[in-house]
N, C-alpha and C positions, 0 to 999 in steps of 0.2 A: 520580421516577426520570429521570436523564438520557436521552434518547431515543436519542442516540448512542450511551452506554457498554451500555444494553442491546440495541441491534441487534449489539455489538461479541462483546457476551457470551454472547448467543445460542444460537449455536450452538460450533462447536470449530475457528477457523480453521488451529491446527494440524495439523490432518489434509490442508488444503490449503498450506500450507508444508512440507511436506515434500516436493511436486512440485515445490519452488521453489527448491529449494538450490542446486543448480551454478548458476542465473542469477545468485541473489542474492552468490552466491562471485564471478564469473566481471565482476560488474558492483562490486564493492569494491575487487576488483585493479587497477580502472584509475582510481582516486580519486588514485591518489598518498601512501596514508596511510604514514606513517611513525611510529616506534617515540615512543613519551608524548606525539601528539597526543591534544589534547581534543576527543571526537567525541560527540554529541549526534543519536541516533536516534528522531527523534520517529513516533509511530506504528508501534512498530520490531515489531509482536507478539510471535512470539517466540525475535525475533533471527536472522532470515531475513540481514540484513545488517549488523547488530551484532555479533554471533558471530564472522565471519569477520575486522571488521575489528578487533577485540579480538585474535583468532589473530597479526593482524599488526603488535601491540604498543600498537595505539592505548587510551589509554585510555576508556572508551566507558558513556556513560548510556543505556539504553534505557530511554522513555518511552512507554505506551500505556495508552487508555483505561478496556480490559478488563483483570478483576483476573485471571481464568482464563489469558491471555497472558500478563499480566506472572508469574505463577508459573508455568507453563512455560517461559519466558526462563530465569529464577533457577535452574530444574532445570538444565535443558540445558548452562547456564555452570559451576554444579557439577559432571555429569557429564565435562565437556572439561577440568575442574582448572584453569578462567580464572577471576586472583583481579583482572582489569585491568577488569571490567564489572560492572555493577548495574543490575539492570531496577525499574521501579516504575512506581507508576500515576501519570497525568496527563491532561492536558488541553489539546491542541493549543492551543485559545484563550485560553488562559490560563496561564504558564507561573511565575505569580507567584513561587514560592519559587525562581527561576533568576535570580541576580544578571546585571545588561546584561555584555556583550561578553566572556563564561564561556566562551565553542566557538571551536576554530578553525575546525571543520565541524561543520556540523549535516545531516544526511542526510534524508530522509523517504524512503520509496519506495512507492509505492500507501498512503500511511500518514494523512498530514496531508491531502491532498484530500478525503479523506472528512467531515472536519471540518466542524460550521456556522461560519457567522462567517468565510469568507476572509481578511477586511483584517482580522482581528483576529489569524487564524493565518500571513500573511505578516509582521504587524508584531512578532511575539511570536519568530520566528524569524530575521528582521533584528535586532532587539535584543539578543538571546543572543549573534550569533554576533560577534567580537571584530575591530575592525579589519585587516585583510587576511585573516582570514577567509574562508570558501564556505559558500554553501546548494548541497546538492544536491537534485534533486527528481526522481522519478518517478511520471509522470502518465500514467493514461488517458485517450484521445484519442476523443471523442463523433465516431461515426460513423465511427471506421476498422472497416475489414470484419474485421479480426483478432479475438481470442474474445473476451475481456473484455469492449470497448467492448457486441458482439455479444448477451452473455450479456446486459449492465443492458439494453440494447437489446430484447430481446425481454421479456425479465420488466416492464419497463415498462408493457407493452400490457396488461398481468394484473393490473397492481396499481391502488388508485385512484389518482386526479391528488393532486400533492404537498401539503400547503397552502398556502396565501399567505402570500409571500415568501420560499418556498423558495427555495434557490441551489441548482442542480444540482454536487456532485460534480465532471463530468466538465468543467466550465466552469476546471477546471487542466488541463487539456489543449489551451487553446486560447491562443497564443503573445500576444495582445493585453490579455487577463483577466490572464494571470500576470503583464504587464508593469504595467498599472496596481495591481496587488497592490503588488508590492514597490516600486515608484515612492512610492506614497503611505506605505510603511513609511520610504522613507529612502534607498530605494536610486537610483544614476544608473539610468536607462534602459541607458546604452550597456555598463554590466558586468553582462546579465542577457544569458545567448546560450541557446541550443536547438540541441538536438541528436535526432532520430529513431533509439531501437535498439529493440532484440528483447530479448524475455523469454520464453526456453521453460519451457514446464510440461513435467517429465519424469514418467510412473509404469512400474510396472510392471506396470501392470495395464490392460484395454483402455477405451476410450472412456466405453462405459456407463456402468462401474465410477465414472468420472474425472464424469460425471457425477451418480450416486448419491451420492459425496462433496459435490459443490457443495448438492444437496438437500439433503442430509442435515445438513449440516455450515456453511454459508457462509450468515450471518445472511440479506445480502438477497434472494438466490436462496429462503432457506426463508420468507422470506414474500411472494416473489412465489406459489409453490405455496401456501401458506394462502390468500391471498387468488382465485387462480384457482379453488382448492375450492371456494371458499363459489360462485362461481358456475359449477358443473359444466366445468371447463374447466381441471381439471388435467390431463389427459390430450392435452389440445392446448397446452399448454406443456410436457409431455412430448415429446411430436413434434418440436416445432421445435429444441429443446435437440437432442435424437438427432442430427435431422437436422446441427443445427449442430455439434455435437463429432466426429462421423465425420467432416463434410466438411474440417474443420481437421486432424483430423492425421495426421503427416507419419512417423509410426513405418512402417518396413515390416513389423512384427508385428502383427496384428493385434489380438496381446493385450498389448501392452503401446503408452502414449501417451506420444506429441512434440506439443506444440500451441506454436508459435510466438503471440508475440503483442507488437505494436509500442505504445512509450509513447513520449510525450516526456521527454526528460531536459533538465533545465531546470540552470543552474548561478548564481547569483548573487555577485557580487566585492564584498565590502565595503570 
Protein backbone atom coordinates (compact mmCIF):
# COMPACT_ATOMS: atom_id res chain seq x y z
CA UNK A 1 0.00 0.00 0.00
CA UNK A 2 1.28 3.45 -0.80
CA UNK A 3 2.14 5.07 2.55
CA UNK A 4 0.99 8.42 1.18
CA UNK A 5 -2.33 7.61 -0.50
CA UNK A 6 -3.20 5.83 3.01
CA UNK A 7 -2.26 8.58 5.48
CA UNK A 8 -4.39 10.61 2.74
CA UNK A 9 -7.16 8.17 3.09
CA UNK A 10 -7.39 7.90 6.40
CA UNK A 11 -9.19 9.59 7.88
CA UNK A 12 -12.04 12.42 6.03
CA UNK A 13 -10.20 15.68 5.18
CA UNK A 14 -13.29 16.94 3.94
CA UNK A 15 -14.56 17.73 7.16
CA UNK A 16 -11.55 20.05 7.31
CA UNK A 17 -12.10 21.68 4.02
CA UNK A 18 -15.04 22.89 4.71
CA UNK A 19 -13.31 25.45 7.13
CA UNK A 20 -11.36 26.15 4.11
CA UNK A 21 -13.73 27.67 1.53
CA UNK A 22 -13.73 31.34 1.50
CA UNK A 23 -9.74 31.29 1.75
CA UNK A 24 -9.52 28.74 -0.81
CA UNK A 25 -12.29 31.02 -3.00
CA UNK A 26 -10.86 34.31 -1.91
CA UNK A 27 -7.09 32.97 -3.07
CA UNK A 28 -8.40 31.71 -6.78
CA UNK A 29 -9.71 35.19 -7.40
CA UNK A 30 -6.60 36.59 -7.60
CA UNK A 31 -4.78 34.01 -10.11
CA UNK A 32 -6.15 35.84 -12.96
CA UNK A 33 -8.08 32.65 -14.37
CA UNK A 34 -9.96 33.26 -17.23
CA UNK A 35 -12.86 31.57 -19.17
CA UNK A 36 -11.29 27.86 -21.18
CA UNK A 37 -8.04 28.14 -19.31
CA UNK A 38 -6.49 24.75 -18.79
CA UNK A 39 -5.95 24.37 -14.96
CA UNK A 40 -4.38 21.42 -13.37
CA UNK A 41 -4.90 21.01 -9.41
CA UNK A 42 -2.83 18.72 -8.29
CA UNK A 43 -3.46 17.57 -4.76
CA UNK A 44 -6.67 19.43 -5.17
CA UNK A 45 -8.77 17.01 -2.46
CA UNK A 46 -11.82 17.97 -2.88
CA UNK A 47 -11.84 20.94 -4.70
CA UNK A 48 -11.17 23.32 -1.92
CA UNK A 49 -9.67 25.57 -5.08
CA UNK A 50 -10.71 23.64 -8.28
CA UNK A 51 -14.29 24.32 -7.69
CA UNK A 52 -14.07 27.82 -7.53
CA UNK A 53 -11.75 28.21 -10.31
CA UNK A 54 -14.01 25.97 -12.64
CA UNK A 55 -17.04 28.45 -11.25
CA UNK A 56 -14.95 30.99 -13.05
CA UNK A 57 -14.83 29.15 -16.41
CA UNK A 58 -11.59 27.58 -16.30
CA UNK A 59 -11.40 24.40 -17.49
CA UNK A 60 -9.94 22.23 -14.51
CA UNK A 61 -8.50 18.57 -13.54
CA UNK A 62 -8.41 17.82 -10.15
CA UNK A 63 -5.75 15.36 -9.21
CA UNK A 64 -5.43 13.57 -5.61
CA UNK A 65 -4.06 10.76 -4.26
CA UNK A 66 -7.12 9.77 -1.97
CA UNK A 67 -9.92 7.88 -3.80
CA UNK A 68 -12.41 9.03 -0.77
CA UNK A 69 -11.47 12.93 -2.01
CA UNK A 70 -11.36 12.35 -5.33
CA UNK A 71 -15.27 11.07 -5.01
CA UNK A 72 -16.09 13.85 -2.99
CA UNK A 73 -14.62 16.36 -5.54
CA UNK A 74 -16.96 14.35 -8.32
CA UNK A 75 -20.03 14.81 -5.90
CA UNK A 76 -19.50 18.33 -5.04
CA UNK A 77 -18.88 19.38 -9.01
CA UNK A 78 -22.25 17.51 -9.65
CA UNK A 79 -23.99 19.15 -7.02
CA UNK A 80 -22.90 22.80 -8.35
CA UNK A 81 -24.13 21.43 -12.09
CA UNK A 82 -19.99 22.12 -13.16
CA UNK A 83 -19.73 20.00 -16.39
CA UNK A 84 -15.97 22.28 -17.07
CA UNK A 85 -14.10 19.78 -14.15
CA UNK A 86 -13.09 16.27 -13.39
CA UNK A 87 -11.48 14.92 -10.39
CA UNK A 88 -9.50 11.51 -10.33
CA UNK A 89 -6.91 9.90 -8.64
CA UNK A 90 -3.01 10.47 -9.02
CA UNK A 91 0.03 10.84 -8.09
CA UNK A 92 2.05 14.05 -7.46
CA UNK A 93 5.24 11.96 -8.45
CA UNK A 94 4.32 10.67 -11.24
CA UNK A 95 1.86 12.30 -13.50
CA UNK A 96 2.61 9.80 -16.45
CA UNK A 97 -0.62 9.60 -18.33
CA UNK A 98 -0.41 13.85 -18.51
CA UNK A 99 1.01 14.55 -21.85
CA UNK A 100 4.23 17.58 -21.42
CA UNK A 101 3.19 21.27 -21.71
CA UNK A 102 -1.07 20.18 -21.35
CA UNK A 103 -1.70 23.35 -18.31
CA UNK A 104 -1.58 26.68 -18.66
CA UNK A 105 -1.68 26.65 -14.59
CA UNK A 106 -1.28 24.13 -12.61
CA UNK A 107 -2.15 25.07 -8.95
CA UNK A 108 -1.20 22.98 -5.83
CA UNK A 109 -2.26 24.39 -2.50
CA UNK A 110 -1.22 22.51 0.94
CA UNK A 111 -1.49 19.54 -1.88
CA UNK A 112 1.89 18.52 -3.62
CA UNK A 113 4.15 19.36 -0.62
CA UNK A 114 3.01 16.51 1.08
CA UNK A 115 4.19 14.41 -1.58
CA UNK A 116 7.58 11.95 -1.28
CA UNK A 117 10.02 12.45 -3.95
CA UNK A 118 10.24 16.65 -4.16
CA UNK A 119 12.56 16.81 -7.47
CA UNK A 120 10.34 14.29 -9.01
CA UNK A 121 7.03 16.44 -7.99
CA UNK A 122 8.52 19.87 -9.01
CA UNK A 123 9.74 18.11 -12.26
CA UNK A 124 6.39 16.47 -13.13
CA UNK A 125 4.80 19.78 -12.59
CA UNK A 126 7.21 21.87 -14.70
CA UNK A 127 6.59 19.49 -17.43
CA UNK A 128 2.83 19.57 -17.50
CA UNK A 129 2.56 22.98 -17.31
CA UNK A 130 2.79 24.51 -21.22
CA UNK A 131 5.30 27.43 -22.24
CA UNK A 132 4.23 30.59 -20.64
CA UNK A 133 2.54 28.90 -18.38
CA UNK A 134 2.32 29.29 -14.06
CA UNK A 135 2.87 26.88 -11.28
CA UNK A 136 1.12 28.05 -8.20
CA UNK A 137 2.10 26.69 -4.92
CA UNK A 138 0.93 26.99 -1.46
CA UNK A 139 3.14 26.00 1.26
CA UNK A 140 3.53 25.61 4.86
CA UNK A 141 6.29 27.38 6.38
CA UNK A 142 8.43 25.02 9.28
CA UNK A 143 8.36 27.04 12.18
CA UNK A 144 6.07 29.92 11.58
CA UNK A 145 4.20 30.39 15.00
CA UNK A 146 0.66 30.41 12.89
CA UNK A 147 -1.48 26.95 13.47
CA UNK A 148 -0.67 24.56 10.81
CA UNK A 149 3.26 24.84 10.78
CA UNK A 150 2.18 24.74 14.86
CA UNK A 151 -0.05 21.65 14.78
CA UNK A 152 2.89 19.23 12.63
CA UNK A 153 5.09 20.95 15.06
CA UNK A 154 3.80 19.81 18.16
CA UNK A 155 2.42 16.33 16.99
CA UNK A 156 6.08 15.75 15.90
CA UNK A 157 7.18 15.43 19.54
CA UNK A 158 4.53 12.22 19.81
CA UNK A 159 5.31 10.66 16.96
CA UNK A 160 8.40 8.38 16.26
CA UNK A 161 11.61 9.95 14.37
CA UNK A 162 10.86 9.56 10.43
CA UNK A 163 12.84 6.93 8.64
CA UNK A 164 15.88 7.31 6.76
CA UNK A 165 15.89 9.50 4.07
CA UNK A 166 12.88 11.11 4.76
CA UNK A 167 12.30 14.57 3.25
CA UNK A 168 10.17 16.71 5.54
CA UNK A 169 6.93 18.11 3.88
CA UNK A 170 7.40 21.41 5.34
CA UNK A 171 10.95 21.76 3.50
CA UNK A 172 8.29 23.63 0.42
CA UNK A 173 8.12 26.21 2.53
CA UNK A 174 11.52 27.32 2.64
CA UNK A 175 12.36 29.87 -0.44
CA UNK A 176 15.96 28.17 -1.26
CA UNK A 177 14.56 24.09 -1.31
CA UNK A 178 11.67 25.22 -3.67
CA UNK A 179 14.31 27.09 -5.78
CA UNK A 180 16.67 24.28 -6.38
CA UNK A 181 13.24 22.07 -6.85
CA UNK A 182 12.24 23.68 -9.85
CA UNK A 183 15.80 24.98 -11.14
CA UNK A 184 16.78 21.39 -11.47
CA UNK A 185 13.14 20.67 -13.19
CA UNK A 186 13.86 23.29 -15.90
CA UNK A 187 13.01 26.15 -14.60
CA UNK A 188 15.26 30.02 -14.62
CA UNK A 189 15.91 30.85 -11.06
CA UNK A 190 14.81 34.40 -11.80
CA UNK A 191 10.78 33.43 -12.90
CA UNK A 192 10.35 31.48 -9.44
CA UNK A 193 9.17 34.70 -6.81
CA UNK A 194 7.34 34.21 -3.21
CA UNK A 195 5.01 35.78 -1.81
CA UNK A 196 3.86 35.57 2.19
CA UNK A 197 -0.51 35.40 2.71
CA UNK A 198 -2.89 34.21 5.15
CA UNK A 199 -5.19 31.35 5.00
CA UNK A 200 -8.12 31.52 7.54
CA UNK A 201 -9.93 28.57 8.82
CA UNK A 202 -13.51 29.67 9.44
CA UNK A 203 -16.24 27.18 11.53
CA UNK A 204 -18.91 27.73 13.19
CA UNK A 205 -18.23 26.02 15.89
CA UNK A 206 -15.62 26.76 18.85
CA UNK A 207 -12.02 25.88 19.06
CA UNK A 208 -12.42 22.35 20.72
CA UNK A 209 -14.80 21.45 18.28
CA UNK A 210 -12.18 22.69 15.52
CA UNK A 211 -9.86 20.57 17.21
CA UNK A 212 -11.85 17.31 17.66
CA UNK A 213 -12.25 17.48 13.87
CA UNK A 214 -8.29 17.58 13.17
CA UNK A 215 -8.25 14.30 15.67
CA UNK A 216 -10.82 12.80 14.47
CA UNK A 217 -10.63 13.48 10.94
CA UNK A 218 -6.96 14.72 9.65
CA UNK A 219 -4.74 11.55 8.81
CA UNK A 220 -1.54 13.10 10.57
CA UNK A 221 -2.83 14.68 13.65
CA UNK A 222 -4.83 10.99 14.02
CA UNK A 223 -1.74 9.35 14.19
CA UNK A 224 0.26 11.62 16.11
CA UNK A 225 -2.79 10.63 18.92
CA UNK A 226 -2.19 6.78 18.04
CA UNK A 227 1.12 7.07 18.51
CA UNK A 228 1.07 9.28 21.79
CA UNK A 229 -1.54 6.53 23.13
CA UNK A 230 0.71 3.75 22.88
CA UNK A 231 2.91 5.75 25.28
CA UNK A 232 0.38 7.27 27.81
CA UNK A 233 0.63 10.73 26.45
CA UNK A 234 -2.37 11.41 24.59
CA UNK A 235 -3.79 13.51 27.05
CA UNK A 236 -0.67 15.81 26.87
CA UNK A 237 -0.96 16.22 23.24
CA UNK A 238 -4.36 17.04 24.11
CA UNK A 239 -3.25 20.05 26.24
CA UNK A 240 -0.97 21.61 24.09
CA UNK A 241 -3.39 21.28 20.95
CA UNK A 242 -6.14 23.10 23.44
CA UNK A 243 -3.87 25.28 24.54
CA UNK A 244 -2.67 25.98 20.83
CA UNK A 245 -6.25 26.45 19.08
CA UNK A 246 -7.71 28.97 21.82
CA UNK A 247 -4.55 30.90 21.73
CA UNK A 248 -4.84 31.17 17.69
CA UNK A 249 -8.29 32.36 17.28
CA UNK A 250 -9.23 35.40 16.50
CA UNK A 251 -13.40 34.92 16.37
CA UNK A 252 -15.01 37.19 19.00
CA UNK A 253 -17.46 34.19 19.56
CA UNK A 254 -16.44 32.13 21.61
CA UNK A 255 -18.37 29.49 19.89
CA UNK A 256 -17.56 29.81 16.67
CA UNK A 257 -13.47 29.75 15.03
CA UNK A 258 -11.21 32.30 12.76
CA UNK A 259 -7.74 30.78 13.00
CA UNK A 260 -5.35 32.73 10.68
CA UNK A 261 -2.57 30.86 9.24
CA UNK A 262 0.37 32.25 6.96
CA UNK A 263 1.88 29.95 3.86
CA UNK A 264 4.23 30.76 1.29
CA UNK A 265 2.76 31.22 -1.98
CA UNK A 266 5.30 30.27 -4.49
CA UNK A 267 4.57 31.24 -8.31
CA UNK A 268 6.88 29.77 -11.12
CA UNK A 269 6.93 31.31 -15.02
CA UNK A 270 7.61 28.96 -17.56
Amino acid sequence: MNANKALWEKGDFTRLAATMRESGSALVAKLGITKDLKVLDLGCGDGTTAIPAAKLGANVEGVDIARNLVEAGNARARAEGLTNITFREGDAISLSDIPDANFDLVVSIFGAMFAPQPFDVAKEMFRVTRPGGRIVMGNWIPGDPTLVAQILKVSSAYTPAPPEGFVSPMLWGVESHVIDRFVAAGAKKESISFERETFTFQAPFSPAVFLDTFREFYGPTMNAFEAAGKNGKDADLQRELETLFESQNQSPDRNATSIPATFLKVTVLK
